[in-house]
Biotite code that builds the C-alpha atoms (Angstrom):
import biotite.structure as struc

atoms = struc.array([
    struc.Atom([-2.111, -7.642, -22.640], chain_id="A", res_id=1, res_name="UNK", atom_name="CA", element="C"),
    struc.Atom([-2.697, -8.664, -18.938], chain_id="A", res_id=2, res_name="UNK", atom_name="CA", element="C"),
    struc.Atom([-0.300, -9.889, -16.778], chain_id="A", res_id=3, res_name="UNK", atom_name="CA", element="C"),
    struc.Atom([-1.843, -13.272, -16.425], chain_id="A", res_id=4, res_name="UNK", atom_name="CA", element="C"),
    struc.Atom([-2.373, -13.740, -20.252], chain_id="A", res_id=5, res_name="UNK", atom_name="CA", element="C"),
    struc.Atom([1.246, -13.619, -20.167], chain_id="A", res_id=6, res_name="UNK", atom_name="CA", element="C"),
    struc.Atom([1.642, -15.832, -17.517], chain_id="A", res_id=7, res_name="UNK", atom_name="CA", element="C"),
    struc.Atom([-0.783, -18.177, -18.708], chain_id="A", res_id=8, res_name="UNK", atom_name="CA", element="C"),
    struc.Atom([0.850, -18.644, -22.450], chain_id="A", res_id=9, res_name="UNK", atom_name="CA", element="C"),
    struc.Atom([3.813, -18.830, -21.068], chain_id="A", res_id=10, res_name="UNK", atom_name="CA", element="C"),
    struc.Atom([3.163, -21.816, -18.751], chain_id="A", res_id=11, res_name="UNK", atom_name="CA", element="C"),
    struc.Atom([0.526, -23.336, -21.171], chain_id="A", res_id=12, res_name="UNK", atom_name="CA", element="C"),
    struc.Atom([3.821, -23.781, -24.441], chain_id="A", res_id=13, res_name="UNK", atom_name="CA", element="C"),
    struc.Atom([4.197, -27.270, -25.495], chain_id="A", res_id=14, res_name="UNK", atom_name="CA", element="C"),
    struc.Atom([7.468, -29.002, -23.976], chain_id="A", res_id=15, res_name="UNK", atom_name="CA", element="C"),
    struc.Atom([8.707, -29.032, -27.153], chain_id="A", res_id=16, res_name="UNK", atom_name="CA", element="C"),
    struc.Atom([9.100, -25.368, -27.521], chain_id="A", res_id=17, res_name="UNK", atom_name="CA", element="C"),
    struc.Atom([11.023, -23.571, -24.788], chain_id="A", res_id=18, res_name="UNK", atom_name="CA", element="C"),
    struc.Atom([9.518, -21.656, -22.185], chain_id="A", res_id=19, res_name="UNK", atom_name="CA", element="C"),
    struc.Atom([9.298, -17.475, -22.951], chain_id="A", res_id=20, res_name="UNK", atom_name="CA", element="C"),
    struc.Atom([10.136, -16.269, -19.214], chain_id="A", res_id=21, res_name="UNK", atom_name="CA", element="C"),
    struc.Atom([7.883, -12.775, -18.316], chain_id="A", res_id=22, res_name="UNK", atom_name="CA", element="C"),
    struc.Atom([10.485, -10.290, -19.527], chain_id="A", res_id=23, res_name="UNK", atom_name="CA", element="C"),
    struc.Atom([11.120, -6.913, -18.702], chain_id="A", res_id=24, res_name="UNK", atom_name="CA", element="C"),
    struc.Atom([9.198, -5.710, -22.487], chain_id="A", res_id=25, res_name="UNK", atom_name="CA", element="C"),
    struc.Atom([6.030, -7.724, -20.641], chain_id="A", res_id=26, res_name="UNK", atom_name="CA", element="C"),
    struc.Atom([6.019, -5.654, -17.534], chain_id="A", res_id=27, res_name="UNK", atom_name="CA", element="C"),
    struc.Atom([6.500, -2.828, -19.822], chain_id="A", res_id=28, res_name="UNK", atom_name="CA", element="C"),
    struc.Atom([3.794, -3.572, -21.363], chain_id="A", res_id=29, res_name="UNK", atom_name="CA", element="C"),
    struc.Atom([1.596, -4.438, -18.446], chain_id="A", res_id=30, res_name="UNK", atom_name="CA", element="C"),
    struc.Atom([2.761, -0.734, -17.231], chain_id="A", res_id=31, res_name="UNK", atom_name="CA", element="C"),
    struc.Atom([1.811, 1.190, -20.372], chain_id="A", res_id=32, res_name="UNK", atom_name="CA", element="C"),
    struc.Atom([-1.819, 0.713, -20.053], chain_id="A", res_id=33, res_name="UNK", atom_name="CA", element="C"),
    struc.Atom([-4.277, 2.328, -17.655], chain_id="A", res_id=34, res_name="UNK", atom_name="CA", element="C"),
    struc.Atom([-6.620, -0.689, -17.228], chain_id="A", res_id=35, res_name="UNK", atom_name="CA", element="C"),
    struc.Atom([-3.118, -3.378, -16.582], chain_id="A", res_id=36, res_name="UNK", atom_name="CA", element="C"),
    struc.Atom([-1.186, -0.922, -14.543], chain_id="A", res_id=37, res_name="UNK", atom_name="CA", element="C"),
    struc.Atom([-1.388, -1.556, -10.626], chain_id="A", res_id=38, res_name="UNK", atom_name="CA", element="C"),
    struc.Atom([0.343, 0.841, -9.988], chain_id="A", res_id=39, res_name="UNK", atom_name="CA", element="C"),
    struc.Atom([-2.132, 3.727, -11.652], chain_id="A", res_id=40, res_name="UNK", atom_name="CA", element="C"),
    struc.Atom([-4.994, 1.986, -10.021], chain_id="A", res_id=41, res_name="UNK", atom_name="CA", element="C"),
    struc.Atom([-2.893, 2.173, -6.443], chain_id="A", res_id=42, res_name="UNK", atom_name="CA", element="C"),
    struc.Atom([-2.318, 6.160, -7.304], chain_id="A", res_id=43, res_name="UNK", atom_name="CA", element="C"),
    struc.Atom([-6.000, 6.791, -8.253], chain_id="A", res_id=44, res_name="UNK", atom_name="CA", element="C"),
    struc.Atom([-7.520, 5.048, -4.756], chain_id="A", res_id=45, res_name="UNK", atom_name="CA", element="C"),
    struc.Atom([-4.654, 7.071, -3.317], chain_id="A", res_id=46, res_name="UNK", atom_name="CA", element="C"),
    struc.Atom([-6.071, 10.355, -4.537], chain_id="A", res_id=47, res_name="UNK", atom_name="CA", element="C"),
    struc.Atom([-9.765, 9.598, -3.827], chain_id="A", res_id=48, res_name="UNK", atom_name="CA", element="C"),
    struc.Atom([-8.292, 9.035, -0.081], chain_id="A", res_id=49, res_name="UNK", atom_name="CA", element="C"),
    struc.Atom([-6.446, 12.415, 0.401], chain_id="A", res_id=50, res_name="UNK", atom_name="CA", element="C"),
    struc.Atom([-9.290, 13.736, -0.780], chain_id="A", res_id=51, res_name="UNK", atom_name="CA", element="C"),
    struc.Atom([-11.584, 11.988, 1.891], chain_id="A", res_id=52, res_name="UNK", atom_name="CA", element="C"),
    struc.Atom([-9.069, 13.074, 4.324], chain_id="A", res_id=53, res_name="UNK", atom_name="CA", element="C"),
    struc.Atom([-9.129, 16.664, 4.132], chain_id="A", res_id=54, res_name="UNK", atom_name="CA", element="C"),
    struc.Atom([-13.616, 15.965, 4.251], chain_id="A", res_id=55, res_name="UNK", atom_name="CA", element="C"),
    struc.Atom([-12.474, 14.157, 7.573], chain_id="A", res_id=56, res_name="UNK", atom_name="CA", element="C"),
    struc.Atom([-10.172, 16.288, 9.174], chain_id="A", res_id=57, res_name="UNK", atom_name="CA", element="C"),
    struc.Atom([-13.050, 19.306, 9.018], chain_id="A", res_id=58, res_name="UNK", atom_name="CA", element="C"),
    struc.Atom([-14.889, 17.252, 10.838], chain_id="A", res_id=59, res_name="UNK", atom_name="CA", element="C"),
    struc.Atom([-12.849, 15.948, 13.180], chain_id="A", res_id=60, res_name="UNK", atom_name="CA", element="C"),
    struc.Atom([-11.890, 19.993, 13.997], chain_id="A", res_id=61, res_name="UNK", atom_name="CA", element="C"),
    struc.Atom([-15.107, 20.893, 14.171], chain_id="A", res_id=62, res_name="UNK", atom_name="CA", element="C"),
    struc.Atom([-16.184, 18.436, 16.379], chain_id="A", res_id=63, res_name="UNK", atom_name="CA", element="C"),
    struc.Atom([-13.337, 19.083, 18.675], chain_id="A", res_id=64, res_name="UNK", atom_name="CA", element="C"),
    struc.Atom([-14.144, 22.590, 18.910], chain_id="A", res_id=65, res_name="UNK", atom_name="CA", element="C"),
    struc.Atom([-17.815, 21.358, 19.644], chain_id="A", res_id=66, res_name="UNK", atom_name="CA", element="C"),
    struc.Atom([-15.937, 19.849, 22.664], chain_id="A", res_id=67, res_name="UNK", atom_name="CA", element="C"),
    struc.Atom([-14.028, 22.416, 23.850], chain_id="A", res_id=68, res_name="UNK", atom_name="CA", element="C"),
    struc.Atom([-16.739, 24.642, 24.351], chain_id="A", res_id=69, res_name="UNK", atom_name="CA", element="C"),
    struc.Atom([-18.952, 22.031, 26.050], chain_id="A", res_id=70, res_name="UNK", atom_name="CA", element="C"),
    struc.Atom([-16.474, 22.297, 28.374], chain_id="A", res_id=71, res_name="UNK", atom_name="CA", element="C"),
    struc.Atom([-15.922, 18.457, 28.247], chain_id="A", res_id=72, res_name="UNK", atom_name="CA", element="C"),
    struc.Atom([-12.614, 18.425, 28.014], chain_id="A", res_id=73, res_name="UNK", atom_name="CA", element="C"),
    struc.Atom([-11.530, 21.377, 30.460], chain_id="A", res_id=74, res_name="UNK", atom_name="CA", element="C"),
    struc.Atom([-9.410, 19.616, 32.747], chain_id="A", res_id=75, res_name="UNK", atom_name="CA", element="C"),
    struc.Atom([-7.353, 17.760, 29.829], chain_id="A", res_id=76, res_name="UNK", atom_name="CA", element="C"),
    struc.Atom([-8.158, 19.550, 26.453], chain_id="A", res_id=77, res_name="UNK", atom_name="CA", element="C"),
    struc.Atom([-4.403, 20.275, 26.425], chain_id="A", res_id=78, res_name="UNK", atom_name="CA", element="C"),
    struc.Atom([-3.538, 16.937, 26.276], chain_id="A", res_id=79, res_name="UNK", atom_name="CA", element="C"),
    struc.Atom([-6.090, 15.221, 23.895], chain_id="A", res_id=80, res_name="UNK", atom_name="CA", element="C"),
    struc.Atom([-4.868, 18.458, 21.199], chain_id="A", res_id=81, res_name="UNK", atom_name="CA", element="C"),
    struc.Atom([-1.743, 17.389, 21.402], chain_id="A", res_id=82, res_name="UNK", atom_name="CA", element="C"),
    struc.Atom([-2.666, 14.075, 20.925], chain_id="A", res_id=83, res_name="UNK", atom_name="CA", element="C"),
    struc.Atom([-5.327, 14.683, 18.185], chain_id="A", res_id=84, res_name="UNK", atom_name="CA", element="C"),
    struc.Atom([-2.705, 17.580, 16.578], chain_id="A", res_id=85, res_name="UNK", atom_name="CA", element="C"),
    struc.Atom([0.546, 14.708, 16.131], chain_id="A", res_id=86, res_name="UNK", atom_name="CA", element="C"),
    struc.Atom([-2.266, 11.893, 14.668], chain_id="A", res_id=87, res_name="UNK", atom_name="CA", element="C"),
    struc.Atom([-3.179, 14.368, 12.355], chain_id="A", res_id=88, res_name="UNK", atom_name="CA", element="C"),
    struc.Atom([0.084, 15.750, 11.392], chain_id="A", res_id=89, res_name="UNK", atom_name="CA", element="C"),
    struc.Atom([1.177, 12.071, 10.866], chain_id="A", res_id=90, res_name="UNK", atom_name="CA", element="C"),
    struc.Atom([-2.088, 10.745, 8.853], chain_id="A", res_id=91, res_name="UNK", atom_name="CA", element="C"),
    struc.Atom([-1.757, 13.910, 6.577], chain_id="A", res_id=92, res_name="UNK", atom_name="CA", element="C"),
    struc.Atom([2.261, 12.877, 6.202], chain_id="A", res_id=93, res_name="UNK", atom_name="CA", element="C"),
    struc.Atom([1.186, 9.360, 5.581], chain_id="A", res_id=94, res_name="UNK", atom_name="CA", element="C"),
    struc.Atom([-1.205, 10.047, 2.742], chain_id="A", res_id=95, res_name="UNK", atom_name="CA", element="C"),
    struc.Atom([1.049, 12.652, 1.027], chain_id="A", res_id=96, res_name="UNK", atom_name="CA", element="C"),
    struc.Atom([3.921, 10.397, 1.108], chain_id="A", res_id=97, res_name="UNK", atom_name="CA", element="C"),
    struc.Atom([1.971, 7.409, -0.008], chain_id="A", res_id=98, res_name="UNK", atom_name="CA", element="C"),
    struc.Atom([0.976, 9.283, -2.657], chain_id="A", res_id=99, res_name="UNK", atom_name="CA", element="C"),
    struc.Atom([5.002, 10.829, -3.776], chain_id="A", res_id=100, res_name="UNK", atom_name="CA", element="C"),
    struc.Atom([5.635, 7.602, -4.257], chain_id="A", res_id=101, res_name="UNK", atom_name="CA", element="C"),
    struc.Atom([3.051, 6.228, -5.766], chain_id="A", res_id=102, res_name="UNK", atom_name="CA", element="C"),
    struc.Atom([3.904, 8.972, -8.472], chain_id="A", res_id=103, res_name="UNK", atom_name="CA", element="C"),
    struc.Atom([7.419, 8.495, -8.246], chain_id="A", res_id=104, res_name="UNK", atom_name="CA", element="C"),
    struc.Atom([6.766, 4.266, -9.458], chain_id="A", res_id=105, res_name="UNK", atom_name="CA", element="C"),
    struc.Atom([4.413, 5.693, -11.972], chain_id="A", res_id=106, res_name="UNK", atom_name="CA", element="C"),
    struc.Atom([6.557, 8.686, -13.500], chain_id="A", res_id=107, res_name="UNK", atom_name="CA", element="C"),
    struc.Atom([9.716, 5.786, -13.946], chain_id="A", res_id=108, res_name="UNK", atom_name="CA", element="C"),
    struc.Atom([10.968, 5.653, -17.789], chain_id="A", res_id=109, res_name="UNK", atom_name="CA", element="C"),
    struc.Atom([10.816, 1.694, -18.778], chain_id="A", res_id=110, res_name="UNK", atom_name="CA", element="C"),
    struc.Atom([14.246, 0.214, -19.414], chain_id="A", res_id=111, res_name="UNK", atom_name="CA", element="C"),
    struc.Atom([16.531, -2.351, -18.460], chain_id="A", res_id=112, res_name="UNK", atom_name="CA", element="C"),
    struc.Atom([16.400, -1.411, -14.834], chain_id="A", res_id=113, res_name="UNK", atom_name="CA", element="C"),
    struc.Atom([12.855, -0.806, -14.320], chain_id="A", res_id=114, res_name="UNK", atom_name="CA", element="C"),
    struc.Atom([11.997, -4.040, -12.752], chain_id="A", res_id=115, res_name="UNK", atom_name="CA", element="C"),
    struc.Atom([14.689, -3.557, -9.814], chain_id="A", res_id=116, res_name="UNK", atom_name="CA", element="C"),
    struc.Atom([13.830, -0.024, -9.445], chain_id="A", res_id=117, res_name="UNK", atom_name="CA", element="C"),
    struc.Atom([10.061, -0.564, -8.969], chain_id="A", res_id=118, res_name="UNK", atom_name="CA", element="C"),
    struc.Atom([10.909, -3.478, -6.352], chain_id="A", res_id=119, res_name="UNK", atom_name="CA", element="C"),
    struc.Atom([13.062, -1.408, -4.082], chain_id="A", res_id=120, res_name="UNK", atom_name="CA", element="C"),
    struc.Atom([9.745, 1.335, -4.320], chain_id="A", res_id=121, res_name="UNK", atom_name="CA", element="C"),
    struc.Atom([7.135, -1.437, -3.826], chain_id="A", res_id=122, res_name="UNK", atom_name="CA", element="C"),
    struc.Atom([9.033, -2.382, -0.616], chain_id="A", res_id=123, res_name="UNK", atom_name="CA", element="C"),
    struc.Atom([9.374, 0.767, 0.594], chain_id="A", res_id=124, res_name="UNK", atom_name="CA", element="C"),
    struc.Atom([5.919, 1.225, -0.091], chain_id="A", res_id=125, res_name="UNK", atom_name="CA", element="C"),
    struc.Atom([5.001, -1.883, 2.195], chain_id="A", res_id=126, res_name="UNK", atom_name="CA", element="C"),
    struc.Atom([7.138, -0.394, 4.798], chain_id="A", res_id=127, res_name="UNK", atom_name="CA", element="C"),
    struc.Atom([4.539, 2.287, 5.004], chain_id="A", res_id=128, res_name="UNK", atom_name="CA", element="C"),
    struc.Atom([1.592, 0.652, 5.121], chain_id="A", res_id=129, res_name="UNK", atom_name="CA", element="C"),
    struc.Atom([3.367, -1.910, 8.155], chain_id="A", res_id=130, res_name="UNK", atom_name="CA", element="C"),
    struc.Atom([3.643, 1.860, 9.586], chain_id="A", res_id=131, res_name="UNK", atom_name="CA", element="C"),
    struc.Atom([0.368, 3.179, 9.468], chain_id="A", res_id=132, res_name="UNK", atom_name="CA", element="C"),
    struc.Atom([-1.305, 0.100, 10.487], chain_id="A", res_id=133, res_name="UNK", atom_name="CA", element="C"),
    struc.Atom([1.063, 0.301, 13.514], chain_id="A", res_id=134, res_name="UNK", atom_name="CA", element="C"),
    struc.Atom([0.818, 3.428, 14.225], chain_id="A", res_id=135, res_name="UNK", atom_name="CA", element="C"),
    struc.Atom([-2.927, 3.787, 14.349], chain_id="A", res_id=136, res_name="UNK", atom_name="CA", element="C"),
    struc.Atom([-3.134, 0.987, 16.598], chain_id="A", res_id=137, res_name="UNK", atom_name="CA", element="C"),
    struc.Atom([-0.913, 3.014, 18.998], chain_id="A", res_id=138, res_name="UNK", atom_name="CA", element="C"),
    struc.Atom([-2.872, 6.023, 18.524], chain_id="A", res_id=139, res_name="UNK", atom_name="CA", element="C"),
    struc.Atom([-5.996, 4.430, 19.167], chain_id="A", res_id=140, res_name="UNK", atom_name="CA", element="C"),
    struc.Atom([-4.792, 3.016, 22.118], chain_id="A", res_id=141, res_name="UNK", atom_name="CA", element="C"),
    struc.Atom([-3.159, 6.226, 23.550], chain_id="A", res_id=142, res_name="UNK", atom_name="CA", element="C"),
    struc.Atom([-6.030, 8.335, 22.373], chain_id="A", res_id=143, res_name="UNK", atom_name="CA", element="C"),
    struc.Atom([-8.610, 5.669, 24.541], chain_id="A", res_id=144, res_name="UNK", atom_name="CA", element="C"),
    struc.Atom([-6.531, 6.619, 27.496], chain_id="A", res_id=145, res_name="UNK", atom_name="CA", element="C"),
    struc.Atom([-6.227, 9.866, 27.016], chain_id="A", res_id=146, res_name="UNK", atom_name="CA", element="C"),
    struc.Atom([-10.161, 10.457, 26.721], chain_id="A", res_id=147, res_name="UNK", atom_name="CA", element="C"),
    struc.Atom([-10.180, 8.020, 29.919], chain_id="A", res_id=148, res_name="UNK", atom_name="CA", element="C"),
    struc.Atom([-7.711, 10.266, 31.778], chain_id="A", res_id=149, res_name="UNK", atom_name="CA", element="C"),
    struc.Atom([-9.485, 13.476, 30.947], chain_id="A", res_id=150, res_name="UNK", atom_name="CA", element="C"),
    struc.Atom([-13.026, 12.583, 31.652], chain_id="A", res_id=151, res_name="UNK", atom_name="CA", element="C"),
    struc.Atom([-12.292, 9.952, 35.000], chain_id="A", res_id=152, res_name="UNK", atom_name="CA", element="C"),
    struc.Atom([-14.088, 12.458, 37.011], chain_id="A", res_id=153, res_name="UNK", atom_name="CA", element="C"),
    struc.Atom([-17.272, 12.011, 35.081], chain_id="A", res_id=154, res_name="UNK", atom_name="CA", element="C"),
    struc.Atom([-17.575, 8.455, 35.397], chain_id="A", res_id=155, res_name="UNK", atom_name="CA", element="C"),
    struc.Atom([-18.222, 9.052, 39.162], chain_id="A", res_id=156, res_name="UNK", atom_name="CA", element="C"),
    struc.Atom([-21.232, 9.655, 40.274], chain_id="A", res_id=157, res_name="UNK", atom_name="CA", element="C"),
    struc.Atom([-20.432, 10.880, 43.929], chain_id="A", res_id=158, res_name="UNK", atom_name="CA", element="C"),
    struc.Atom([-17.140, 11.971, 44.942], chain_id="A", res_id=159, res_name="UNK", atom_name="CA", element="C"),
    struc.Atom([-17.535, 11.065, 48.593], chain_id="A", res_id=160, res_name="UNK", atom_name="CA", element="C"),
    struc.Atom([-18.017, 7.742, 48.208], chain_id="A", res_id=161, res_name="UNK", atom_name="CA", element="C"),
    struc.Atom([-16.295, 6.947, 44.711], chain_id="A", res_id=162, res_name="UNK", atom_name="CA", element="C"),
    struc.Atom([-19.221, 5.716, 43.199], chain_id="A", res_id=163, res_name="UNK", atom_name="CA", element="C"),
    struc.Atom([-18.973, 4.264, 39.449], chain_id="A", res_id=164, res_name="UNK", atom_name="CA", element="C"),
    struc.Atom([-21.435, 5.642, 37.105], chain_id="A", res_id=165, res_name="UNK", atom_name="CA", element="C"),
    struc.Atom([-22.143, 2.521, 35.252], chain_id="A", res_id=166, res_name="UNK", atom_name="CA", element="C"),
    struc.Atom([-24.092, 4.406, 32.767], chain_id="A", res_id=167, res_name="UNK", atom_name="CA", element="C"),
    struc.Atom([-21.457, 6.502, 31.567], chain_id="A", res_id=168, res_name="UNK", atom_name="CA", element="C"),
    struc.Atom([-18.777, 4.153, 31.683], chain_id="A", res_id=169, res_name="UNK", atom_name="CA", element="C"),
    struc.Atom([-20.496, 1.715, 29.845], chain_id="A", res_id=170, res_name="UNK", atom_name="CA", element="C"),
    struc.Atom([-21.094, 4.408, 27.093], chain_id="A", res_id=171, res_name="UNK", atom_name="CA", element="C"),
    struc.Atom([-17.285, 5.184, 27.031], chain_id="A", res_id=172, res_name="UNK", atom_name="CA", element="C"),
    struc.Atom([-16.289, 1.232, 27.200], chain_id="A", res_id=173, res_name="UNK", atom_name="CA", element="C"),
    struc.Atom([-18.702, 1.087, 23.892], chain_id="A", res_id=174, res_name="UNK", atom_name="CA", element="C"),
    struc.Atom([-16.728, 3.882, 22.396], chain_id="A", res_id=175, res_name="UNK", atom_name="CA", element="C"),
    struc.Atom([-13.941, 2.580, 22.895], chain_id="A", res_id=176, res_name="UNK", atom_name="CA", element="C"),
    struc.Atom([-15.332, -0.578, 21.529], chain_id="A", res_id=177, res_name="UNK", atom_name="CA", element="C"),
    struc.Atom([-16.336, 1.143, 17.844], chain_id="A", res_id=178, res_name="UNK", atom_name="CA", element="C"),
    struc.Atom([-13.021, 3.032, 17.508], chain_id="A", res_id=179, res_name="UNK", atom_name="CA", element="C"),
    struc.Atom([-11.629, -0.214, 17.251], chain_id="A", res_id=180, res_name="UNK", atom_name="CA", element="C"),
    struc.Atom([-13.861, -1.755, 15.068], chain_id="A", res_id=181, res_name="UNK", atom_name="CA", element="C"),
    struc.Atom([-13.901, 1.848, 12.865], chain_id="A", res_id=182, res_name="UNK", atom_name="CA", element="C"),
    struc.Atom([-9.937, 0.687, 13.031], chain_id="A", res_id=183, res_name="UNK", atom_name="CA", element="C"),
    struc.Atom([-10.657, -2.982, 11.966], chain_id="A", res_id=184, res_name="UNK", atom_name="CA", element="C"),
    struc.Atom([-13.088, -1.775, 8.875], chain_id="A", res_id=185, res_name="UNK", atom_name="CA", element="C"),
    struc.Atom([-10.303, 0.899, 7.849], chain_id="A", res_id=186, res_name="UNK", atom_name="CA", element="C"),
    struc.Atom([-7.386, -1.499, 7.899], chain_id="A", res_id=187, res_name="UNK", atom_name="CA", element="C"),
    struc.Atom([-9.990, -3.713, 5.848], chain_id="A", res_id=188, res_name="UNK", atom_name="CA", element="C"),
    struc.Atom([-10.934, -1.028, 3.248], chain_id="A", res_id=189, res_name="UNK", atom_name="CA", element="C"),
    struc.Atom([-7.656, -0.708, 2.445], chain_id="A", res_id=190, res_name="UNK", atom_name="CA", element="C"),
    struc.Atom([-6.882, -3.532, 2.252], chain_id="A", res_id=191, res_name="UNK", atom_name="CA", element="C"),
    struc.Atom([-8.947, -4.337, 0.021], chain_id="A", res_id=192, res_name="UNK", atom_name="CA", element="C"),
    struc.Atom([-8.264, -1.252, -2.314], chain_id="A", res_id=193, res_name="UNK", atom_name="CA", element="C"),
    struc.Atom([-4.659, -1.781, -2.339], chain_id="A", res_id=194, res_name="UNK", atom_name="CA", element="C"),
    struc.Atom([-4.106, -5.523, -1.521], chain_id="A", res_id=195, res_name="UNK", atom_name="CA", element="C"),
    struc.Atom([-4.546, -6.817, -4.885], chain_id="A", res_id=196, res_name="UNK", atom_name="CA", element="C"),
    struc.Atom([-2.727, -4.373, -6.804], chain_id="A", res_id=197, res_name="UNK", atom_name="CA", element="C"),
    struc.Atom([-0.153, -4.032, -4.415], chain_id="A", res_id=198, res_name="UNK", atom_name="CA", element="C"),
    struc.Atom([0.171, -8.179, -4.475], chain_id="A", res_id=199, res_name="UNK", atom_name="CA", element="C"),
    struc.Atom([-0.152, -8.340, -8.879], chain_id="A", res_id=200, res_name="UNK", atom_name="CA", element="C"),
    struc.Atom([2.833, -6.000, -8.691], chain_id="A", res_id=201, res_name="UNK", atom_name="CA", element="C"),
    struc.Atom([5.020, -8.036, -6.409], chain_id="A", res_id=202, res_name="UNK", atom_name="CA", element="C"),
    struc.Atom([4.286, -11.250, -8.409], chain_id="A", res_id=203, res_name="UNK", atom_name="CA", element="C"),
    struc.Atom([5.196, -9.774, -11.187], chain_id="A", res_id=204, res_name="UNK", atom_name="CA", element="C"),
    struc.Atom([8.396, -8.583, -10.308], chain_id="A", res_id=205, res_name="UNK", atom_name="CA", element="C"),
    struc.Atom([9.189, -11.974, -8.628], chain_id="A", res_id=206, res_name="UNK", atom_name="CA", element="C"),
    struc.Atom([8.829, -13.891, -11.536], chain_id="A", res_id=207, res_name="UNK", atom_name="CA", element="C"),
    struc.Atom([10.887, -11.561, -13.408], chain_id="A", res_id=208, res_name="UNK", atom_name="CA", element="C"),
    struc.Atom([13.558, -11.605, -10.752], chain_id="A", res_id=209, res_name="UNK", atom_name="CA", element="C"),
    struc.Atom([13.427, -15.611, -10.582], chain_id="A", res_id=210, res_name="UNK", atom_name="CA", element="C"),
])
């Protein structure tokens, strides 16, 4: 039965009659099916992302190889790998650990203390979406002026007289531009993939705790 079924018969009981509160059987319950269970449709968007991941990482190697041998980013390639090599080691941390526990609220056996373990997990979880969010802000930002830093000489047309390539610089201020909106529509996506669930769970386990 769906969580707001529940909630609905319980606040819809003549005054007569006292109130059944959402118990710990109801989020059992809620938990035991596929199609109720937030936290099995959290897991499955989770997979379907780690496995998008590992589709964008070849890319994103392969592209900065393309780079390399351009010999684009001679003068700072150094720099941007490190940078590129810790976003990457920290997006594919992110996604694996999202995913542990993910498992780890899924795999817990229902009893008396499954509503207090599950809200301890679903704030940790929180805690790491707060961190990637953050973190890919920073990234972004750090990755902008890295790619700035690197490739300063080419947004100079002569180097006598210091003149700005417009052209180029407008190119790079525009790419700048759509890595931040590629940021916005990711934050967005999930967002919307997890939001809901994420929110049906923590309702839950506030009514049971109030």
């Amino acid at each position: 039965m769906e969580l707001d079924d529940l909630r609905r018969q319980w606040q819809t009981q003549p005054a007569d009659q006292p109130a059944t509160p959402l118990t710990s059987q109801n989020l059992n319950a809620m938990l035991a099916h596929e199609s109720t269970n937030p936290i099995h449709q959290m897991t499955t968007a989770a997979k379907r992302d780690l496995r998008l991941l590992a589709v964008v990482m070849v890319l994103n190697v392969t592209n900065f190889i393309n780079l390399s041998k351009g010999n684009y980013l001679a003068d700072g390639g150094p720099l941007l790998l490190v940078i590129f090599g810790v976003m990457l080691v920290f997006t594919v941390w992110y996604m694996v650990a999202r995913l542990h526990l993910l498992k780890r609220m899924q795999q817990q056996t229902p009893d008396a203390g499954l509503a207090l373990q599950l809200r301890e997990q679903t704030r940790q979880l929180v805690q790491l979406f707060r961190l990637h969010r953050r973190v890919g802000y920073l990234f972004a930002v750090v990755l902008v002026l890295g790619v700035g830093f690197v490739l300063r000489h080419r947004f100079v047309s002569n180097p006598f007289t210091d003149s700005v390539d417009w052209q180029r610089t407008g190119l790079a201020a525009l790419g700048a531009v759509a890595l931040g909106l590629v940021m916005l529509w990711s934050e967005a996506r999930e967002q919307r993939r997890y939001g809901p669930h994420l929110t049906r769970l923590q309702d839950a386990l506030r009514e049971l705790r109030d």
